[in-house]
Each structure stands twice: as structure tokens, then as C-alpha cells.
Short mmCIF file of the C-alpha atoms (twelve columns), coordinates in Angstrom:
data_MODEL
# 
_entry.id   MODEL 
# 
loop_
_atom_site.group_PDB 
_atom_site.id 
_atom_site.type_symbol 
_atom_site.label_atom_id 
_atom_site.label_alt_id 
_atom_site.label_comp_id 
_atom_site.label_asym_id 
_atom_site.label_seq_id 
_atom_site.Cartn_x 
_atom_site.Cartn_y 
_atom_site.Cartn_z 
_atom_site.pdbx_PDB_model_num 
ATOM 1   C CA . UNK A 1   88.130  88.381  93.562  1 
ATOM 2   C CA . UNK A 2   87.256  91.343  91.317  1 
ATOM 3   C CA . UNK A 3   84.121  92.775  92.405  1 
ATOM 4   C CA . UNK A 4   82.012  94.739  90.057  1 
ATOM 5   C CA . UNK A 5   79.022  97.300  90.497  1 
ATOM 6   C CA . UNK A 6   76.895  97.467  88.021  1 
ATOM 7   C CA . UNK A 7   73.208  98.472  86.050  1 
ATOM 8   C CA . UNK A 8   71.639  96.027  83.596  1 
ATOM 9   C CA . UNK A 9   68.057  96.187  82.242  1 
ATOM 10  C CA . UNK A 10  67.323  99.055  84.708  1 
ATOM 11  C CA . UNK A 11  68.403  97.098  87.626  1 
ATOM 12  C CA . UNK A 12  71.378  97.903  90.273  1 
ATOM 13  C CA . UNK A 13  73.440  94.737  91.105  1 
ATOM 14  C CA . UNK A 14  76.879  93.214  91.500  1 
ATOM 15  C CA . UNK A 15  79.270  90.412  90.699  1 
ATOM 16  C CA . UNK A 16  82.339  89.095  90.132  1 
ATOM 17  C CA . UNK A 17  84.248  88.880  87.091  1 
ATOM 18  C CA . UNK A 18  85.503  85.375  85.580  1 
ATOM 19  C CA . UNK A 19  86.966  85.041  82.278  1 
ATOM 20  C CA . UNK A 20  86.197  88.187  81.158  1 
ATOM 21  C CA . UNK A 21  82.295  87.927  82.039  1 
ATOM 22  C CA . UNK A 22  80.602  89.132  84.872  1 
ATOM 23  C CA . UNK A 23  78.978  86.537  87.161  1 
ATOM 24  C CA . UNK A 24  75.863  87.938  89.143  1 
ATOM 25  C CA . UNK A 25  75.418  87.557  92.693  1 
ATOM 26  C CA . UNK A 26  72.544  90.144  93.578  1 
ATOM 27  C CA . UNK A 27  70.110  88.200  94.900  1 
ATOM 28  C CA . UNK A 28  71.521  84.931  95.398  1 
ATOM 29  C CA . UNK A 29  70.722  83.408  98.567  1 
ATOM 30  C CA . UNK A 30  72.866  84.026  101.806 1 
ATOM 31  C CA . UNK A 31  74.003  87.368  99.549  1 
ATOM 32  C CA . UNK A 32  72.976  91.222  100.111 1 
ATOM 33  C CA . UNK A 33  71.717  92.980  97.592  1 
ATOM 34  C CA . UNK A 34  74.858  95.560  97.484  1 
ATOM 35  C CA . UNK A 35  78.468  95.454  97.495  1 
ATOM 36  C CA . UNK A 36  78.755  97.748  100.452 1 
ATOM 37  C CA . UNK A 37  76.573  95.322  102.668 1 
ATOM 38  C CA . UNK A 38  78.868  92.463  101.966 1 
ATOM 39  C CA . UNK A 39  82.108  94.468  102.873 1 
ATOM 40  C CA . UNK A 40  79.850  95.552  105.815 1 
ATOM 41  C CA . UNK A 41  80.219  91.284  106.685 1 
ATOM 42  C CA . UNK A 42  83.900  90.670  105.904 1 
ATOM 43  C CA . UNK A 43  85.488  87.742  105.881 1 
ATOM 44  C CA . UNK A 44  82.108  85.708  106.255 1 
ATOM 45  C CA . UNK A 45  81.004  87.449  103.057 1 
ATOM 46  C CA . UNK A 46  84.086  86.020  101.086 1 
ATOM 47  C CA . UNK A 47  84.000  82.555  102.029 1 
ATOM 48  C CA . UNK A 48  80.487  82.362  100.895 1 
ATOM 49  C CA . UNK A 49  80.888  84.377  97.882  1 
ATOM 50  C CA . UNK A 50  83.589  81.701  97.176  1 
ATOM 51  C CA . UNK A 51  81.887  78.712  97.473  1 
ATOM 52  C CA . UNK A 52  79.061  79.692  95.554  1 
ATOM 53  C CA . UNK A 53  81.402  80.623  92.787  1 
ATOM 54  C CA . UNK A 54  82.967  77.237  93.491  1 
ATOM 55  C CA . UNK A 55  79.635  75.228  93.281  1 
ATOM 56  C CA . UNK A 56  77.155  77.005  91.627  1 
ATOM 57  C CA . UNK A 57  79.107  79.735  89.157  1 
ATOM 58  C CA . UNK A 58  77.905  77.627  86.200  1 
ATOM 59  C CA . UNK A 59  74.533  78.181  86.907  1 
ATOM 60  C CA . UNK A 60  74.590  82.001  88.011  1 
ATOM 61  C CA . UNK A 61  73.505  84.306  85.575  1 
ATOM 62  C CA . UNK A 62  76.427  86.117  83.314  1 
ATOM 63  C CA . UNK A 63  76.887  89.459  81.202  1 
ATOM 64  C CA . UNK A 64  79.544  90.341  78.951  1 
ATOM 65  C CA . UNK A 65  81.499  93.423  80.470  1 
ATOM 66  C CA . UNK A 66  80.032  95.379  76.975  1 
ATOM 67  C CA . UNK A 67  76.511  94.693  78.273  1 
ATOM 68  C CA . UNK A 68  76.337  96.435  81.207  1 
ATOM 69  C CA . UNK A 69  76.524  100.452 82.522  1 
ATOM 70  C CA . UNK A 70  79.418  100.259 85.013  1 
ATOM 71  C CA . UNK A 71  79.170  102.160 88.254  1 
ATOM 72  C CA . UNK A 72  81.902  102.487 90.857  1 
ATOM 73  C CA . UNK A 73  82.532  99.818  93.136  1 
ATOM 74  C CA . UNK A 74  80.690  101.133 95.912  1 
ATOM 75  C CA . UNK A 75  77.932  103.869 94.146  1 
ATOM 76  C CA . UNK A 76  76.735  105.398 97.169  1 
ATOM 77  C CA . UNK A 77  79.958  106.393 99.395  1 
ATOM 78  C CA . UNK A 78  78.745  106.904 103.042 1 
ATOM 79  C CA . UNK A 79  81.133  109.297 103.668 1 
ATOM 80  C CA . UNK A 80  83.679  111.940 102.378 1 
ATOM 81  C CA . UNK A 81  86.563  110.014 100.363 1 
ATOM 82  C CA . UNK A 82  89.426  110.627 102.731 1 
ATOM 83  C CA . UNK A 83  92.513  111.800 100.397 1 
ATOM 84  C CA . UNK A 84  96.605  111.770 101.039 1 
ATOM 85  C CA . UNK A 85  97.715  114.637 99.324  1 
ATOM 86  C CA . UNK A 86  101.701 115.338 97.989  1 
ATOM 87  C CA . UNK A 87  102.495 111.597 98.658  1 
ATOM 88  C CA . UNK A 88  104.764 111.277 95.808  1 
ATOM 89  C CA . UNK A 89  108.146 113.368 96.606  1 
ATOM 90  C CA . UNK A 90  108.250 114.485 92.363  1 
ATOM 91  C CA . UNK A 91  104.982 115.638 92.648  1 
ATOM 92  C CA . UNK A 92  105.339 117.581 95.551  1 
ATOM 93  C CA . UNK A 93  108.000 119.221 93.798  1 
ATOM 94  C CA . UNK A 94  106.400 119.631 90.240  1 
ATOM 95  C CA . UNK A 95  103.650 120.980 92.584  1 
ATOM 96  C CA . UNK A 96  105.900 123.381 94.721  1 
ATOM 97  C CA . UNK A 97  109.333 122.158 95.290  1 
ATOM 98  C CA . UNK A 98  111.621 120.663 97.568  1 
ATOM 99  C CA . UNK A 99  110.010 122.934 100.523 1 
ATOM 100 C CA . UNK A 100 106.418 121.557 99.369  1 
ATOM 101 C CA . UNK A 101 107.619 117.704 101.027 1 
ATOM 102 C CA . UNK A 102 105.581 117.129 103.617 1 
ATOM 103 C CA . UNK A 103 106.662 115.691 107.210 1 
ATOM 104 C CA . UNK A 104 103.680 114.754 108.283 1 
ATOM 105 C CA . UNK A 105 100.420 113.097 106.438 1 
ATOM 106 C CA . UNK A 106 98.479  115.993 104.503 1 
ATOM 107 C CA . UNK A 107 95.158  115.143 104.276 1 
ATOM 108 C CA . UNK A 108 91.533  116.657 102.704 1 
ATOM 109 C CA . UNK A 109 88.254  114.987 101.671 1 
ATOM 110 C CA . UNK A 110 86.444  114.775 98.610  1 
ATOM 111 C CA . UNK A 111 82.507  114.854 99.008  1 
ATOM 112 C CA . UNK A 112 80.025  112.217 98.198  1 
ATOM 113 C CA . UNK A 113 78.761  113.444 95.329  1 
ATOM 114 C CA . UNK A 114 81.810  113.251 92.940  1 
ATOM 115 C CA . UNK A 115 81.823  109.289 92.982  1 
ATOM 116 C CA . UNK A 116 80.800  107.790 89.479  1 
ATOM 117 C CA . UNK A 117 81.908  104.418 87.384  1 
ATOM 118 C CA . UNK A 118 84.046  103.197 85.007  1 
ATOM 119 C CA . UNK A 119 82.919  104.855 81.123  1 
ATOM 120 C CA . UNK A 120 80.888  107.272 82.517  1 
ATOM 121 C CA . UNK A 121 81.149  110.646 81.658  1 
ATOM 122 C CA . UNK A 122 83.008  113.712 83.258  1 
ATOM 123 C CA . UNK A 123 80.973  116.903 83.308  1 
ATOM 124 C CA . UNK A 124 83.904  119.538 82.414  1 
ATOM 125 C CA . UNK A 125 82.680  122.067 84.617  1 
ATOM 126 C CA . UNK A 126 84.128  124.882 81.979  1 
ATOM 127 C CA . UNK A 127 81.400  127.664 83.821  1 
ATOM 128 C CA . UNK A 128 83.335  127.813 86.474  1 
ATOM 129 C CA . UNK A 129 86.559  126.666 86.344  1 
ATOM 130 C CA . UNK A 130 89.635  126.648 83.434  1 
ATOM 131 C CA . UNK A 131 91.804  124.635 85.045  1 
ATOM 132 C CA . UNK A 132 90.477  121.078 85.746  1 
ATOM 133 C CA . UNK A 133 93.407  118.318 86.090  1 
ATOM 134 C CA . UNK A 134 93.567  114.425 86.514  1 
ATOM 135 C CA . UNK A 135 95.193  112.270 89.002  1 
ATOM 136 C CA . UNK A 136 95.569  108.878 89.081  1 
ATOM 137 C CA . UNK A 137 95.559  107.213 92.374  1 
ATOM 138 C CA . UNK A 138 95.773  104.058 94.049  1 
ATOM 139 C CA . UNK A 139 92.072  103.843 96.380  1 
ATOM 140 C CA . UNK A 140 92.484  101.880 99.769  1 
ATOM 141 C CA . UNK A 141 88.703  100.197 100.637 1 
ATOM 142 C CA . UNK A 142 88.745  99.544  104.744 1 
ATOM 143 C CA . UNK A 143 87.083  96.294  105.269 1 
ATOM 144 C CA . UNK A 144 86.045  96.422  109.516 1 
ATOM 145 C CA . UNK A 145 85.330  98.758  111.739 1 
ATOM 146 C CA . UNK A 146 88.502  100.036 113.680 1 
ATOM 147 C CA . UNK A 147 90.073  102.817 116.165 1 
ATOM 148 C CA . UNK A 148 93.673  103.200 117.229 1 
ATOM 149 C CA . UNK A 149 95.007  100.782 114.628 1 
ATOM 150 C CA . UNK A 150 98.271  100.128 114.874 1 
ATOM 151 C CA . UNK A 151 100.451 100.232 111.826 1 
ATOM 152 C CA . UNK A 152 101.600 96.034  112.401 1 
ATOM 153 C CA . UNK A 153 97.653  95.769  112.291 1 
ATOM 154 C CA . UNK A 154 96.382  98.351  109.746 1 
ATOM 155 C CA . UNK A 155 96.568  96.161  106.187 1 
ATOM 156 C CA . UNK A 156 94.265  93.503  108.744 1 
ATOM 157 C CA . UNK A 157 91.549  95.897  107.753 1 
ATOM 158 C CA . UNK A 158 92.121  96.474  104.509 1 
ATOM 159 C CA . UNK A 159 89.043  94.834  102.140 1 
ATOM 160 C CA . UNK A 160 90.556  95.797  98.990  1 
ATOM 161 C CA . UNK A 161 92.094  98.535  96.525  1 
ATOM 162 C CA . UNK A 162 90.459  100.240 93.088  1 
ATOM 163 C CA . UNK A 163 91.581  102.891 90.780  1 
ATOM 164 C CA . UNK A 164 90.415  106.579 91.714  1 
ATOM 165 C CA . UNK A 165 90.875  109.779 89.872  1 
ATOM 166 C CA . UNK A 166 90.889  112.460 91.693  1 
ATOM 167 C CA . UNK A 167 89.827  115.447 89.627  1 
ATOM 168 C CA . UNK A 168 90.919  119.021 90.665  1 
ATOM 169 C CA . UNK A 169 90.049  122.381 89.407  1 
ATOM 170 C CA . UNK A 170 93.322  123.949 90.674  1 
ATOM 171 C CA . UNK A 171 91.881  127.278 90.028  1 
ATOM 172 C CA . UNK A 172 89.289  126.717 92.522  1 
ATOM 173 C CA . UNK A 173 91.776  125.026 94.805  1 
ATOM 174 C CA . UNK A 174 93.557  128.311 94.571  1 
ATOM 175 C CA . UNK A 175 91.391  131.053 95.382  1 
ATOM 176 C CA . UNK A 176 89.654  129.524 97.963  1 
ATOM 177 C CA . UNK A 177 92.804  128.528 99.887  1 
ATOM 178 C CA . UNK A 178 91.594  124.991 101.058 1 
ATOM 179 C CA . UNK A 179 90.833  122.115 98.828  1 
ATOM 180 C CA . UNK A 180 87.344  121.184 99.317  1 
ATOM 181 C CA . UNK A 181 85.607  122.820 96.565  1 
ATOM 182 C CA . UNK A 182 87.932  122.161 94.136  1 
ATOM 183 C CA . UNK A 183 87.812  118.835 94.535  1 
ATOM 184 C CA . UNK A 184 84.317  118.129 95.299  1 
ATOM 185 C CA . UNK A 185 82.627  118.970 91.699  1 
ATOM 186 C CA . UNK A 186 79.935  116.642 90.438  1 
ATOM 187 C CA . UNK A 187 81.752  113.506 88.996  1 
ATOM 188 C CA . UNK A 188 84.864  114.539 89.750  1 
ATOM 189 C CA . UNK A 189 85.872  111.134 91.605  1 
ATOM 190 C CA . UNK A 190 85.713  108.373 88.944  1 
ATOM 191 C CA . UNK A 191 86.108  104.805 90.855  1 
ATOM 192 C CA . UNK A 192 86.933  101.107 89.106  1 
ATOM 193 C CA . UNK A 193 86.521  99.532  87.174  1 
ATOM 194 C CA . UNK A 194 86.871  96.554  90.007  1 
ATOM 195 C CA . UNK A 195 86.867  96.084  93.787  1 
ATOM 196 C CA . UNK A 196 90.458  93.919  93.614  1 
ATOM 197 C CA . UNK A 197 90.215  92.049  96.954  1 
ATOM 198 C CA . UNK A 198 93.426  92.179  99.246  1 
ATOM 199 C CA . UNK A 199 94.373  88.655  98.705  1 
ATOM 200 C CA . UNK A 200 95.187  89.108  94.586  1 
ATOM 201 C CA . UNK A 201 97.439  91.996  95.375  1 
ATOM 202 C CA . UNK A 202 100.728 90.585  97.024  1 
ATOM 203 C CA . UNK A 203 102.278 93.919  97.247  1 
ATOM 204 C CA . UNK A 204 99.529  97.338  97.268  1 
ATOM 205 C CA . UNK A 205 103.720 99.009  97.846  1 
ATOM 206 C CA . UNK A 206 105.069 97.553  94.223  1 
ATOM 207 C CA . UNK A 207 102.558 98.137  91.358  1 
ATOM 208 C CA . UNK A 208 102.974 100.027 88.121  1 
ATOM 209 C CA . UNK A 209 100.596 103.257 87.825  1 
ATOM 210 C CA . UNK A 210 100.115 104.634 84.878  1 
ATOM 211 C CA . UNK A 211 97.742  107.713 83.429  1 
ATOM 212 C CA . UNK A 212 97.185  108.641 79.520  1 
ATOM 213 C CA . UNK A 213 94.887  111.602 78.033  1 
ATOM 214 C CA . UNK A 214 94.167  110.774 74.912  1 
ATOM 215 C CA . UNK A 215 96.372  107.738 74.834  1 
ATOM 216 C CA . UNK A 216 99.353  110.255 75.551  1 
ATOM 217 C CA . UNK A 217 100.881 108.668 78.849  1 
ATOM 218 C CA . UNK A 218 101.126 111.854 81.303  1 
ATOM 219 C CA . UNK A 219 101.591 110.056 84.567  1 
ATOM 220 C CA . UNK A 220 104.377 106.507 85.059  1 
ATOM 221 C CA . UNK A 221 105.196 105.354 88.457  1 
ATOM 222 C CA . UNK A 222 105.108 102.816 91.199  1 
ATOM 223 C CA . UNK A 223 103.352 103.021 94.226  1 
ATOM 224 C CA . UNK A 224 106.700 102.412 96.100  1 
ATOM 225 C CA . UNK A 225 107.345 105.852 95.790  1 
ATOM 226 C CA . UNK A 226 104.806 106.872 98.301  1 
ATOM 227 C CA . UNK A 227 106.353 108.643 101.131 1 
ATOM 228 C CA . UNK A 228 103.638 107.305 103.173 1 
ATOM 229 C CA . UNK A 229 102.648 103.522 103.255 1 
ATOM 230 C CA . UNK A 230 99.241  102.358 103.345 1 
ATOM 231 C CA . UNK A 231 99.960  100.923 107.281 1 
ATOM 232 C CA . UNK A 232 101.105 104.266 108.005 1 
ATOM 233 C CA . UNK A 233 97.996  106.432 106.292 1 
ATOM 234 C CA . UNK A 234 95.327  103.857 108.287 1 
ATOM 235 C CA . UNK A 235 96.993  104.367 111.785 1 
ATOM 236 C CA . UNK A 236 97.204  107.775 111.359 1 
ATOM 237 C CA . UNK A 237 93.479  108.580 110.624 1 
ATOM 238 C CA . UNK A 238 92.220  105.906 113.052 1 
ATOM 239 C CA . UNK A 239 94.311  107.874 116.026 1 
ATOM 240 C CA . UNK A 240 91.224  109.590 116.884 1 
ATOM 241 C CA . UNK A 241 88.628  108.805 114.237 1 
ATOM 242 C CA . UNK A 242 87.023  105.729 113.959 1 
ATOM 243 C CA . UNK A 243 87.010  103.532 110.452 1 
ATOM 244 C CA . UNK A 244 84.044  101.944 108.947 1 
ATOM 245 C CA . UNK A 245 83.621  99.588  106.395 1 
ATOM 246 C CA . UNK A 246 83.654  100.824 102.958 1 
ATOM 247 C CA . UNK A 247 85.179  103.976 103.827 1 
ATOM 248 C CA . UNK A 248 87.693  104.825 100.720 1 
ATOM 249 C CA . UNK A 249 91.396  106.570 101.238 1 
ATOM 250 C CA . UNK A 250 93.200  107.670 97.837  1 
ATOM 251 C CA . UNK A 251 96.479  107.294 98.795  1 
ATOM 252 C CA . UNK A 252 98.172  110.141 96.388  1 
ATOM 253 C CA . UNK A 253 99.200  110.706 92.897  1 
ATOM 254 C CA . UNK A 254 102.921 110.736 91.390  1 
ATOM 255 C CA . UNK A 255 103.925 113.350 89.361  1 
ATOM 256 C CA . UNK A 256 102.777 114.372 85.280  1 
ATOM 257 C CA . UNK A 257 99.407  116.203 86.213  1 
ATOM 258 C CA . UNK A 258 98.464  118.643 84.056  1 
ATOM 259 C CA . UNK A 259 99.436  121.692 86.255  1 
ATOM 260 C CA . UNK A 260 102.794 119.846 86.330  1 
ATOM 261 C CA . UNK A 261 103.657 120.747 83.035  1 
ATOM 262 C CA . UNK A 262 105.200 124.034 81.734  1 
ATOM 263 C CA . UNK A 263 103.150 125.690 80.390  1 
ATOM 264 C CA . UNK A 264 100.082 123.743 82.516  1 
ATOM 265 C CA . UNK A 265 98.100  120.923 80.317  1 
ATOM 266 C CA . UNK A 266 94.772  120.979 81.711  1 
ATOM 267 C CA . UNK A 267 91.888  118.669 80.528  1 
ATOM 268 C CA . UNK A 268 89.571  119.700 77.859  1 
ATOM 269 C CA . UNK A 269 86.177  118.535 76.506  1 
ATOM 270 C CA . UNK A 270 86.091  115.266 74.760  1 
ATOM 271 C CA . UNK A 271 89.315  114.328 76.399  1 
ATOM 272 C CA . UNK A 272 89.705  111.133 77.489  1 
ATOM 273 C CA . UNK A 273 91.663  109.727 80.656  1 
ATOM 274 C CA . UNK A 274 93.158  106.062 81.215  1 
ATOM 275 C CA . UNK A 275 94.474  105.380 84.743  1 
ATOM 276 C CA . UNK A 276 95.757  101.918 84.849  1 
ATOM 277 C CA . UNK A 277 97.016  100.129 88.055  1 
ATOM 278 C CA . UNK A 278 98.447  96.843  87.747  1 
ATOM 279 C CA . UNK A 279 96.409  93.730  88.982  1 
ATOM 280 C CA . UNK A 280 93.693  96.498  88.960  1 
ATOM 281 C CA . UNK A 281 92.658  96.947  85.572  1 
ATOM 282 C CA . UNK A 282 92.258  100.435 83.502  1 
ATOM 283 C CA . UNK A 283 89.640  102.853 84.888  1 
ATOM 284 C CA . UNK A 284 88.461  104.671 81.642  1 
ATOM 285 C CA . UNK A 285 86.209  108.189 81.537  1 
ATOM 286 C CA . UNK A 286 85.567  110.657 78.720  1 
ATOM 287 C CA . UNK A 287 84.825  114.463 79.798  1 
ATOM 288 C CA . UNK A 288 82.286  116.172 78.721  1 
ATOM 289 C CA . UNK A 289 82.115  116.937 74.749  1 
# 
């Protein structure tokens, strides 16, 4: 299923989309009102999202994907977006060089705040930084609550995948020596446009990625060139930290960002960025004019 999270006539819901319309399920019996409460249920959640689909989808009330203002799958993150960084070996390298591989897992988060939808705008943040960047990155949703996972058992607690761009001011990144702030500017984490359940993915290790600014592709890759596999990236956080559902892991972004390029091609206002993911859709923002 492709779950959506979404505003129309004022109100906060979700669906699912069929045929190119949205089907809403906010407020149907037996359903929560919010996506994040239904991966919060799991598998028990599906089956009846399912058979209402199955027996009732006729009658369920339906938008076209034009009528509504998209927000990301899951608006209100519960905690920092957990982040694999140099997981692509080219991009460690357009980033660094051979040295800049990394052995083990590198990993940083990206706060709450930066989380917005599909369309929605990018502030460009031009007061304080000159060096803002895209990348395109396949986003990992945990579906149950686990510790110690195993890698045989890690893709067990997968709920899904989405399309995450993972916004950088490099300058920021740079002079203060960790990644935090430059990474955790207001809207810098657009999510979507779907919540692609597990099941319509047959292989999260084989599909095409593929950014554009201003229709100019910049990024084209497959997510088999991870160095570090989804099963791999779940067992290694849940060594000593416990996962909850709905938490979100970016899982890295291949090379052809902007600081990539000689000289550096950083975004600029009224740019626009395309990250599509196949089986996942396109995830489409403008920045700031």
C-alpha cells in the first residue's frame, strides 16, 4: 500500500492511494486518526486497512492528488531522523577520497523540526548559510519496537521505505565540526510523497535513485551500491538503543551533490529538486524564491 499524509479543507488525515486518487481512512471505524498510530499497531493495522479497502473502498471518501496539501508521511517525527552518512563509496570520494570510506557505520541525526511534505516549500536559509546542498536518499520506516536485532531479523521490522532529502548547509557542517546544525535547519528534511509498505518493494537493495535540480539530473544510482545494507544499519543501531515504531533511518546518498561538483553547485532560490526512487514515486520541493 502507498500511504499518504495529508490536509484537506483544514483538516489533517490520511489514506491510501488507488488509481491515482487518494482514498480516506481518517476516521473510519477500527482506524486511528494518524498514520503514526497505525504503524504504532503493525501488522493488525494492515490487514484491516486491507479489507476495508477490499469491501468498502467504493464507498470511502476520495480526493484527487491535486486537491490536497501533502505533508510527509509521518508529520510529527517523535524523534531525531537517524542518518547513514558516506554510504555510497563515489560519494565518499567526491566528498573526500578514497581515505574518506568508512569501515564502520557513520552515523548523525537530523532534528525534528526539518520534516515537511511533498510540494512544500524549502526556506533557503541564505542569512546564514551559502552553501545549502541536496541529497537524495532512500528513508527506512521501523515498523515494531526492537533491541539487539539481529541482521537475519532486522527487515522483520521494517514497516516501509519513502523518499528523504536530506538538506545540508556544508558551510555550517564545516565550521562547526559536527553535523548537527547543518543539517537540522527548518525544512531541511523533505519526506514522500508515499509511505510504500515493505511488501510492494521486492528488493529496498535494487532500485533506481535518481535526483534533478531544475530538471537537470545531478544524482543516478542504485541503492545496491550502499556499502551498508539496510539489515546491517538496523542491527547496528539496535545494539544498544532500542527502536520504536515510526522511527525513520536515511540510509545515504550516492554521489552528484552539489559540493560534488568542481567548482561546487549549490542550490539557489526558486530552484527546484526531484528525487525519484523507483516503486516510490518522485518527492518534489521548490526552495524558497
Amino acid at each position: 500500500m502507498k500511504f499518504i499524509s495529508y490536509k484537506v479543507g483544514g483538516k489533517e488525515t490520511f489514506g491510501v492511494e488507488r488509481n491515482g486518487r487518494i482514498l480516506d481512512l481518517a476516521g473510519v471505524m477500527g482506524l486511528p486518526g494518524e498514520l503514526i498510530q497505525g504503524i504504532e499497531r503493525g501488522n493488525d493495522f494492515l490487514e484491516n486497512v486491507d479489507h476495508i479497502i477490499n469491501e468498502k473502498g467504493q464507498d470511502l471518501p476520495s480526493f484527487d492528488q491535486n486537491e490536497v496539501e501533502w505533508l510527509a508521511p509521518i508529520p510529527r517525527v517523535k524523534r531525531n531522523i537517524m542518518c547513514v552518512g558516506k554510504n555510497y563509496r563515489d560519494h565518499a570520494i567526491e566528498m573526500g577520497g578514497e581515505q574518506d570510506i568508512p569501515k564502520s557505520i557513520m552515523m548523525f541525526t537530523k532534528a525534528t523540526n526539518t520534516v515537511i511534505g511533498h510540494k512544500e516549500t524549502v526556506l533557503h536559509h541564505g542569512d546564514i548559510t551559502e552553501e545549502l546542498d541536496y541529497e537524495g536518499e532512500l528513508a527506512v520506516i521501523i515498523g515494531k519496537k526492537g533491541r539487539g536485532i539481529s541482521p537475519e531479523d532486522a527487515m522483520e521490522y521494517v514497516f516501509g521505505y519513502s523518499i528523504l532529502n536530506d538538506l545540508t548547509a556544508r558551510d555550517l557542517q564545516k565550521k562547526h565540526g559536527q553535523f548537527f546544525i547543518g543539517k537540522s535547519l527548518d525544512t531541511t528534511c523533505p519526506m514522500g510523497p508515499y509511505l510504500v509498505t515493505k511488501d510492494e518493494v521486492d528488493d529496498p537493495h535494487n532500485l533506481f535513485i535518481i535526483t534533478k535540480v531544475n530538471g537537470e539530473i545531478r544524482q543516478s544510482s542504485n541503492t545496491g551500491e550502499m556499502i551498508f545494507t539496510i539489515p546491517t544499519i538496523i542491527s547496528t543501531l539496535s545494539k544498544g538503543m532500542t527502536l520504536e515504531p515510526g522511527d525513520i533511518i536515511a540510509t545515504g546518498t550516492p554521489s552528484g551533490v552539489g559540493k560534488g561538483f568542481k567548482p561546487p553547485r549549490f542550490l539557489k532560490k526558486g530552484d527546484k529538486v526531484e528525487i525519484t526512487i523507483e516503486g516510490l514515486g518522485i518527492l518534489t520541493n521548490p526552495l524558497q524564491a
